[in-house]
C-alpha positions in Angstrom: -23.1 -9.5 -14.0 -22.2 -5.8 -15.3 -20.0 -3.5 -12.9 -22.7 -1.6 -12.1 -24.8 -4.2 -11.2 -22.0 -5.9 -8.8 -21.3 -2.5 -6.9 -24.7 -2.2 -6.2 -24.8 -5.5 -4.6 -21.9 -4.5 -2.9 -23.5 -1.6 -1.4 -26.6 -2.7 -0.4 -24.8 -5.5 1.1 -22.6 -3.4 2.8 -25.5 -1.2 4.2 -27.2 -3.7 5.7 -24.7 -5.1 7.5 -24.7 -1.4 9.4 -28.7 -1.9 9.4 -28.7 1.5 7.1 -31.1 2.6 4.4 -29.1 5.2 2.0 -30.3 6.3 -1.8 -27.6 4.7 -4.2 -26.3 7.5 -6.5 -26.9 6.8 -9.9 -24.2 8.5 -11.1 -20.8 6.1 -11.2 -18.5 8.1 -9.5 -20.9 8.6 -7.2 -21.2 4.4 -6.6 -17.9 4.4 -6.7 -17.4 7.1 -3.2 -20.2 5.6 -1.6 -18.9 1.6 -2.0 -15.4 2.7 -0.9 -16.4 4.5 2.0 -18.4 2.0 3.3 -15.3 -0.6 3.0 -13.0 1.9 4.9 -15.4 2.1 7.6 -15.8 -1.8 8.1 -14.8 -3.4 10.6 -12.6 -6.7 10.3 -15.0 -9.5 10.0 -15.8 -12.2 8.0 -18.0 -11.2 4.9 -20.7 -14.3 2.9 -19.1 -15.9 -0.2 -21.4 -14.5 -2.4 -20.2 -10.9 -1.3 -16.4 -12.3 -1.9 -16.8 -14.2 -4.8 -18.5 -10.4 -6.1 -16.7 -8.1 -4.3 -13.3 -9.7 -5.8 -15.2 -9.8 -9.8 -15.4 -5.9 -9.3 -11.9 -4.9 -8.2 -10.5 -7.3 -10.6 -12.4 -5.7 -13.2 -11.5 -2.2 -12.2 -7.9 -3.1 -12.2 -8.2 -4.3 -16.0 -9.7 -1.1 -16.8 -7.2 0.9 -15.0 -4.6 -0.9 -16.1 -1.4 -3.1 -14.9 1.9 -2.2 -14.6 4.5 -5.0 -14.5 8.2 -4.5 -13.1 8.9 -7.1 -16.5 8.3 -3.8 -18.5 10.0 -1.0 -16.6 13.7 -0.5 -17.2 15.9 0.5 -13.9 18.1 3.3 -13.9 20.6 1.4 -11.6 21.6 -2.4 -11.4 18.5 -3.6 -9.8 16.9 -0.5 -9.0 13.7 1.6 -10.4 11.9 4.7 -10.8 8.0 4.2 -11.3 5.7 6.9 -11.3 1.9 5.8 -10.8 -1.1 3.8 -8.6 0.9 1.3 -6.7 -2.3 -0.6 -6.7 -1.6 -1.2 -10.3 1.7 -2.5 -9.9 2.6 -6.3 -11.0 5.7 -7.3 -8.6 6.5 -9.5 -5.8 5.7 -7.3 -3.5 4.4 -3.9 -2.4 5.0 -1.6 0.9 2.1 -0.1 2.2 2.8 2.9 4.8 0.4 2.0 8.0 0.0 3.3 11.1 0.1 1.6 14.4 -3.4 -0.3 14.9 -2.3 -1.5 10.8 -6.1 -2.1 10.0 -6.1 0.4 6.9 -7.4 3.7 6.7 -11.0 4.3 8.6 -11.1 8.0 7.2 -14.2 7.6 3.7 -12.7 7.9 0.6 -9.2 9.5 2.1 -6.7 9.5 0.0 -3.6 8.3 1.3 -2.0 5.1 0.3 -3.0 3.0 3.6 -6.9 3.5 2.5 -6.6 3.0 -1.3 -4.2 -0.9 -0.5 -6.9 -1.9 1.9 -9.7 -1.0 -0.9 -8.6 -2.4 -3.7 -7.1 -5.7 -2.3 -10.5 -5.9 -0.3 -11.9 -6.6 2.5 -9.8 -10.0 3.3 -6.8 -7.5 3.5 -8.2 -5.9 6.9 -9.2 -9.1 8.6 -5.8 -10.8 8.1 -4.1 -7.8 9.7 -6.8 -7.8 13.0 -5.5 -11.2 13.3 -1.9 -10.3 13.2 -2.6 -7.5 15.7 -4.5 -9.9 18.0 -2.0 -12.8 18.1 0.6 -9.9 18.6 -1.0 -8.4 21.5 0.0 -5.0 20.8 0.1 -2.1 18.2 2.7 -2.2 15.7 6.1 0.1 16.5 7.9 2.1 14.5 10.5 0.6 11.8 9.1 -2.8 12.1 7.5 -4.8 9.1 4.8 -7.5 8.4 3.6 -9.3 5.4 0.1 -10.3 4.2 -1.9 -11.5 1.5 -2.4 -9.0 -1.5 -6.0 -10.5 -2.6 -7.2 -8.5 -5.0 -3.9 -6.7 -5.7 -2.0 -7.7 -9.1 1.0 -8.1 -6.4 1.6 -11.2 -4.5 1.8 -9.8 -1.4 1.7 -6.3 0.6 4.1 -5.3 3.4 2.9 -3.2 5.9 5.3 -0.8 8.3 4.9 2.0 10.5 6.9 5.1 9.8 7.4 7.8 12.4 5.2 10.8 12.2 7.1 13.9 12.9 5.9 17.1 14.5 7.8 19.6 14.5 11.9 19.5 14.0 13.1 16.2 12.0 15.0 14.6 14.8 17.8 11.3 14.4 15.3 9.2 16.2 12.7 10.0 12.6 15.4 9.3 10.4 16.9 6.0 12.2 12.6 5.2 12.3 12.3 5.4 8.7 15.9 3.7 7.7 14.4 0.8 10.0 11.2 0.6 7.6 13.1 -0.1 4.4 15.5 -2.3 6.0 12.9 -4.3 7.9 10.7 -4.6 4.4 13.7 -5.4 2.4 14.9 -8.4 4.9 11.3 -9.8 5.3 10.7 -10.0 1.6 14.6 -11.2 1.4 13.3 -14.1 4.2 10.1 -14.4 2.2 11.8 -15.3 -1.3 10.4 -12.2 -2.6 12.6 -11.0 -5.8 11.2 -7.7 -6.2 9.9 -5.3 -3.9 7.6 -1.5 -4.3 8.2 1.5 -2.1 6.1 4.1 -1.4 7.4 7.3 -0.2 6.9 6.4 3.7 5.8 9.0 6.0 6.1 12.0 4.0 2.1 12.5 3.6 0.4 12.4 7.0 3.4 12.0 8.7 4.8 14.9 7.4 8.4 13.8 6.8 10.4 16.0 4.7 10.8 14.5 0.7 13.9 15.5 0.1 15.3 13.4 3.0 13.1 10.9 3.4 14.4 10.3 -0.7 17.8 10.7 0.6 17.2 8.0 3.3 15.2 5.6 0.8 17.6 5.3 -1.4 21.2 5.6 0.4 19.5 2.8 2.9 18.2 0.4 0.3 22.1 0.7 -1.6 23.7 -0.1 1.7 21.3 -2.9 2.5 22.4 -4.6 -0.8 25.6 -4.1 -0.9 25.8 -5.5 2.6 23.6 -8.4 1.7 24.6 -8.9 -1.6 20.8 -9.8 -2.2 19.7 -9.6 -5.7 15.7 -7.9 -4.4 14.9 -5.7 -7.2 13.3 -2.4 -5.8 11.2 0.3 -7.1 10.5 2.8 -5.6 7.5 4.5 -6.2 6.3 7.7 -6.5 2.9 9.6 -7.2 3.8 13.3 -7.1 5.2 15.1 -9.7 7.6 16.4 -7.2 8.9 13.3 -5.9 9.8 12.1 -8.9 11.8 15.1 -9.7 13.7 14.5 -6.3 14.2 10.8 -7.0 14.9 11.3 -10.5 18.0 13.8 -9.3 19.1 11.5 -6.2 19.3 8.5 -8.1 21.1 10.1 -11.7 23.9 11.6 -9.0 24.5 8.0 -8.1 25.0 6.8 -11.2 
């Protein structure tokens, strides 16, 4: 089965599951919005085989064509530590951290782009339904600074990490930075619990959440020295960037430590 024919299987199946009619685009990109939209507004739920055994041919697929990276080929720029620009969704290591919010069922929002909504769509739709059941044996939404760990499905990583940084309106506060210290140490000691050797961060809170980059850099990075060095634990960790502008901010934070 071609790509094209998969996603449309995909969608139609995905439609009538909602008991909706819609015209398919016959445009690729235009597939391509429509499928992920209707996986960001799904409900956790089991989905047939045959949609599975599909659904997980097509992302796999896509990844190939998009291309992995693995941590084997990047080269850190301190004992144990990396700078990687690029889709974490493409990234081959133990482990990646996905920035969720409380409910920590992915993104609802079609086609959105922040990095809750493209982890959920690209691991797939097991990714959601393992985190609903997290959430309902835990009784309660997920607080700030804590961590889980699931399943990366679809993912070329072995498993995501999901954790809740603080949003921040208005003046950055002790309580935000103390939140977001308590992400990367909680991630960093699960995956250290887990038997994870390497771990991907992405630059928590500082999209939706509006956290300033400079500090949030400042906290990633002096917080993930101090956890090793109190640990002694040999967790490779890359932190991950997308923006130009974070790059430049962890490129300069991390040559001053050198």
């Amino acid at each position: 089965m071609e790509q094209t024919e998969r996603r449309k299987y995909l969608i139609e199946y995905l439609l009538s599951e909602r008991k909706q009619t819609a015209d398919i685009p016959s445009d690729m990109n235009g597939q391509k919005r429509l499928f992920r939209a209707l996986v960001n507004v799904r409900m956790p739920k089991p989905a047939s085989k045959e949609y599975l055994q599909i659904q997980d041919e097509y992302l796999q697929e896509e990844l190939r064509l998009k291309g992995i990276t693995d941590i084997a080929g990047l080269t850190p720029v301190a004992p144990d530590l990396y700078l990687w620009q690029g889709d974490i969704t493409t990234l081959k290591c133990d482990g990646i951290v996905n920035a969720s919010n409380s409910q920590m069922l992915g993104c609802f929002c079609p086609n959105h782009g922040c990095i809750d909504n493209a982890i959920h769509t690209f691991a797939g739709v097991q990714l959601r339904q393992e985190c609903a059941e997290i959430m309902r044996l835990q009784g309660t939404e997920e607080a700030t600074g804590q961590a889980k760990i699931t399943k990366a499905y679809n993912l070329p990583c072995k498993y995501v990490l999901h954790t809740v940084g603080p949003i921040v309106y208005g003046e950055l506060t002790n309580r935000h930075e103390n939140g977001l210290a308590d992400c990367y140490r909680s991630c960093l000691d699960l995956a250290d619990k887990k038997g994870l050797q390497s771990i991907a961060f992405c630059c928590i809170s500082t999209g939706e959440f509006h956290f300033l980059n400079e500090r949030a850099a400042q906290i990633a990075i002096q917080t993930v020295t101090e956890y090793k060095r109190r640990t002694k634990s040999k967790i490779r960790v890359i932190f991950n960037v997308f923006k130009e502008y974070d790059y430049a901010i962890y490129e300069r934070l991390l040559g001053a430590d050198k």
